[in-house]
KOLNUBA-120167 format. One record per residue (C-alpha): residue in three letters; chain; x, y, z; residue number from 1. Coordinates in Angstrom, 3 decimals. Example, Ala and Ser with C-alpha at 12.3 -4.5 7.8 and 13.67 -1.06 7.14 Angstrom:
BEGIN
site residu->ala&chaine->A&X->12.300&Y->-4.500&Z->7.800&num->1
site residu->ser&chaine->A&X->13.670&Y->-1.060&Z->7.140&num->2
//
This chain:
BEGIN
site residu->unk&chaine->A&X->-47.128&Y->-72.926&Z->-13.324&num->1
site residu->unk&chaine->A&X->-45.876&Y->-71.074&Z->-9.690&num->2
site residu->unk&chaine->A&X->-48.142&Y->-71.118&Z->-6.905&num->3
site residu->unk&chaine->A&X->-49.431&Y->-67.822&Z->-5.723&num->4
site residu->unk&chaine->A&X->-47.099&Y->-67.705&Z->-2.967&num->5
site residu->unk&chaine->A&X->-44.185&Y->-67.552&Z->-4.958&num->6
site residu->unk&chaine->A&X->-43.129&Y->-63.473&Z->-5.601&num->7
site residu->unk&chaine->A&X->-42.224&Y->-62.255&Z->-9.267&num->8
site residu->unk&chaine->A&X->-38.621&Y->-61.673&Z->-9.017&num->9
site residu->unk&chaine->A&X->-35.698&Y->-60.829&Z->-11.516&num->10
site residu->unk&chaine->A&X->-32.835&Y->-63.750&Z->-11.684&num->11
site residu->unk&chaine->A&X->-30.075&Y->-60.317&Z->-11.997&num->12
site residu->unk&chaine->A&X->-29.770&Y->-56.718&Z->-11.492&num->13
site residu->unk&chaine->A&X->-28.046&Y->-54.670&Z->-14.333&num->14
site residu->unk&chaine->A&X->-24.811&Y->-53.143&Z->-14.326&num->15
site residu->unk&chaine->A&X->-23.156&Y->-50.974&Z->-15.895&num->16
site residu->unk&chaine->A&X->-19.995&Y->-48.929&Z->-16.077&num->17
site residu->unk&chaine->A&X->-19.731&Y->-45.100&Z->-16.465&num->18
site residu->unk&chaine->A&X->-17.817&Y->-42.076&Z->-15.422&num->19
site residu->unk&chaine->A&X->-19.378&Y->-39.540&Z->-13.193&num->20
site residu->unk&chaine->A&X->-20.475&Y->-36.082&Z->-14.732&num->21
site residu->unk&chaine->A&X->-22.410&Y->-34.242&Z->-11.964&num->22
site residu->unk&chaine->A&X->-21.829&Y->-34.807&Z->-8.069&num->23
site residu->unk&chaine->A&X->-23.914&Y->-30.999&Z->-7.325&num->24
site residu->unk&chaine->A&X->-26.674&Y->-33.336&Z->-5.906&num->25
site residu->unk&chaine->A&X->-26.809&Y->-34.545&Z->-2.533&num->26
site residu->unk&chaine->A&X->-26.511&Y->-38.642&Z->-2.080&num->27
site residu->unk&chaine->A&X->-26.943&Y->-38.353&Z->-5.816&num->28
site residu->unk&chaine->A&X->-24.638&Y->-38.360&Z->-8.925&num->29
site residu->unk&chaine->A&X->-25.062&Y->-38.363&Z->-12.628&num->30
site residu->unk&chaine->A&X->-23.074&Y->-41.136&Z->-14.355&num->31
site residu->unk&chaine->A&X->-22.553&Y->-41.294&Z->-17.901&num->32
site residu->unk&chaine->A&X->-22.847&Y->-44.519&Z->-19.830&num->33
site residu->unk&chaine->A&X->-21.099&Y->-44.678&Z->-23.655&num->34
site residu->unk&chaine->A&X->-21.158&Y->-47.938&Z->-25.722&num->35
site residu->unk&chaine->A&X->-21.005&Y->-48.383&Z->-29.471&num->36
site residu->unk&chaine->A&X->-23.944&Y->-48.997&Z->-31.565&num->37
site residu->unk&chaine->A&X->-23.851&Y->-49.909&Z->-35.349&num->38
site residu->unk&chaine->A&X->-25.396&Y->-47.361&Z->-37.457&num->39
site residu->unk&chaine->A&X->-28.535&Y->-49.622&Z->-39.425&num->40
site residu->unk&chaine->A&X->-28.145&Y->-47.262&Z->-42.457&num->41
site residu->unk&chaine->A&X->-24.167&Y->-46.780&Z->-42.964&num->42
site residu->unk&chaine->A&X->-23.691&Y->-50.200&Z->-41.322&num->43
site residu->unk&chaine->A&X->-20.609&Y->-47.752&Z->-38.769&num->44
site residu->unk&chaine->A&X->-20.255&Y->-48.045&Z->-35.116&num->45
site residu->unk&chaine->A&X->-21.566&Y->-44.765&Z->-33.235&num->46
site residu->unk&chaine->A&X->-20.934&Y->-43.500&Z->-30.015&num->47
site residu->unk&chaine->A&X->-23.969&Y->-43.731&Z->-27.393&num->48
site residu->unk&chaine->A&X->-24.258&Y->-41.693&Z->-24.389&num->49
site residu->unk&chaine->A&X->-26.799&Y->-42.327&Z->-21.923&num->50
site residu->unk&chaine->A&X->-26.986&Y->-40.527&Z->-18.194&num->51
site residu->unk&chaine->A&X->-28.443&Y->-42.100&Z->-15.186&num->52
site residu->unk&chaine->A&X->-29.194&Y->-40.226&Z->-12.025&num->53
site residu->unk&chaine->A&X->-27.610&Y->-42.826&Z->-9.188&num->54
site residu->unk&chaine->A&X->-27.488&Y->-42.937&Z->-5.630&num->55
site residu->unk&chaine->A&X->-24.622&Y->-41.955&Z->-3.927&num->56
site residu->unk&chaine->A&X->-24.969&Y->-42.509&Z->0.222&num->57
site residu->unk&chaine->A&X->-21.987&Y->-41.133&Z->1.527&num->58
site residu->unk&chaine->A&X->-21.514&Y->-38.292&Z->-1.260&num->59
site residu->unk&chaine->A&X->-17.886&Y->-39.965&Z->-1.704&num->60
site residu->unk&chaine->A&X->-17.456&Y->-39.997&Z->-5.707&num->61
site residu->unk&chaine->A&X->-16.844&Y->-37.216&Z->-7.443&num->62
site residu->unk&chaine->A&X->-16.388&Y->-35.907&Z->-11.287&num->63
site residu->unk&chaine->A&X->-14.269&Y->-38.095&Z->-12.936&num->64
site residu->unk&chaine->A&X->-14.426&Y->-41.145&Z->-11.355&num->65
site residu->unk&chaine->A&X->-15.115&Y->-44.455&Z->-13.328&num->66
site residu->unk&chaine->A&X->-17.311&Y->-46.395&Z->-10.733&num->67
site residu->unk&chaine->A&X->-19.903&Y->-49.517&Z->-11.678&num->68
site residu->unk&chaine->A&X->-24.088&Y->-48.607&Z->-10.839&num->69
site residu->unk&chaine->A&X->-26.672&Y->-51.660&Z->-10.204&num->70
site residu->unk&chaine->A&X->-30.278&Y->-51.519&Z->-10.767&num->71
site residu->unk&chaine->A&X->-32.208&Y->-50.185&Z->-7.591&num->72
site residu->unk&chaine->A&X->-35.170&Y->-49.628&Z->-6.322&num->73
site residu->unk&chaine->A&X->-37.039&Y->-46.344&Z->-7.548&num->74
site residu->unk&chaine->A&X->-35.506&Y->-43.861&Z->-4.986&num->75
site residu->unk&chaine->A&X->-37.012&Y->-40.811&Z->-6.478&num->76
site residu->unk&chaine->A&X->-38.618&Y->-39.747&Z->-9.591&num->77
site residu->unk&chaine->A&X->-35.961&Y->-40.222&Z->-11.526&num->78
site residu->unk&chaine->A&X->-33.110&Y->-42.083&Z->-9.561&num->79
site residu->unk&chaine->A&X->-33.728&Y->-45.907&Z->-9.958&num->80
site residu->unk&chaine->A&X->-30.028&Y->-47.250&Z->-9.581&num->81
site residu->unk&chaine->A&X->-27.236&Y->-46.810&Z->-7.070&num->82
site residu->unk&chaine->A&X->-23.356&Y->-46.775&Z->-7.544&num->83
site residu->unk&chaine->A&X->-21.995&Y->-50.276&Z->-6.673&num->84
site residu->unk&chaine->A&X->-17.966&Y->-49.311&Z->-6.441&num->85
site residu->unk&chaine->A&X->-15.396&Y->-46.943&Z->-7.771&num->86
site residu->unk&chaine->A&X->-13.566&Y->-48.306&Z->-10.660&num->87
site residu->unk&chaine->A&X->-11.002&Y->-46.008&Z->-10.835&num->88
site residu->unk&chaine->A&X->-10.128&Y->-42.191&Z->-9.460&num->89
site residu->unk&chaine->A&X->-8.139&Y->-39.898&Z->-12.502&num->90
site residu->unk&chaine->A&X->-4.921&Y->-38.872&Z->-11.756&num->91
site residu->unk&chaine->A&X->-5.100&Y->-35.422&Z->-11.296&num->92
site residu->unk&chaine->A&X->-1.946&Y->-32.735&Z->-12.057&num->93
site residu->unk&chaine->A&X->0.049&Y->-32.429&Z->-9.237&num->94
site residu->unk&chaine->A&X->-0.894&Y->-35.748&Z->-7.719&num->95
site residu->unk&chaine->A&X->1.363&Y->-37.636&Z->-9.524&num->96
site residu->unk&chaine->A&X->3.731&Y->-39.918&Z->-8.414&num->97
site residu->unk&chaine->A&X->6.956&Y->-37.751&Z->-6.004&num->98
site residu->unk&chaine->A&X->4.876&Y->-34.351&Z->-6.846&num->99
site residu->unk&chaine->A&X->5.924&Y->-31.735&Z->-3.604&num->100
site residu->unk&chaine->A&X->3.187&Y->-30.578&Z->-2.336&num->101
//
């Protein structure tokens, strides 16, 4: 049994890996999870997508970026994690490699 003094904690944090959909918010971006899930009736693999408001501190991620969230502390009503890296930035047109400017 623990001893009263002993606080209730969680042995990890979640994380999980999306791209970002919305950066309109301010310290706050909306980052779109997708995984697979097998169908229990037609026995197929669907697509899943799941959106979690995230906090953003420096406003530095933008649309299109693949970046890794954690589990957080409720921050607002609905914002409860916060973006841990960027994954990876898309190469946009004209940015690719010996473009002129």
């Amino acid at each position: 049994m623990s001893s009263p003094t002993e606080g209730h904690h969680r042995p990890y944090k979640r994380r999980l890996i999306g791209r970002v959909s919305s950066d309109k918010m301010q310290k706050t971006v909306v980052v779109e999870v997708v995984r697979f899930k097998r169908d229990n009736v037609y026995k197929k693999y669907v697509r899943v997508r799941k959106r979690y408001k995230a906090h953003d501190e420096n406003n530095e991620f933008k649309i299109g970026d693949r970046v890794e969230i954690e589990e957080h502390r409720a921050l607002s009503k609905q914002k409860r994690w916060k973006v841990v890296r960027l994954i990876e930035r898309p190469v946009l047109a004209g940015q690719e490699l010996g473009a002129a400017p």
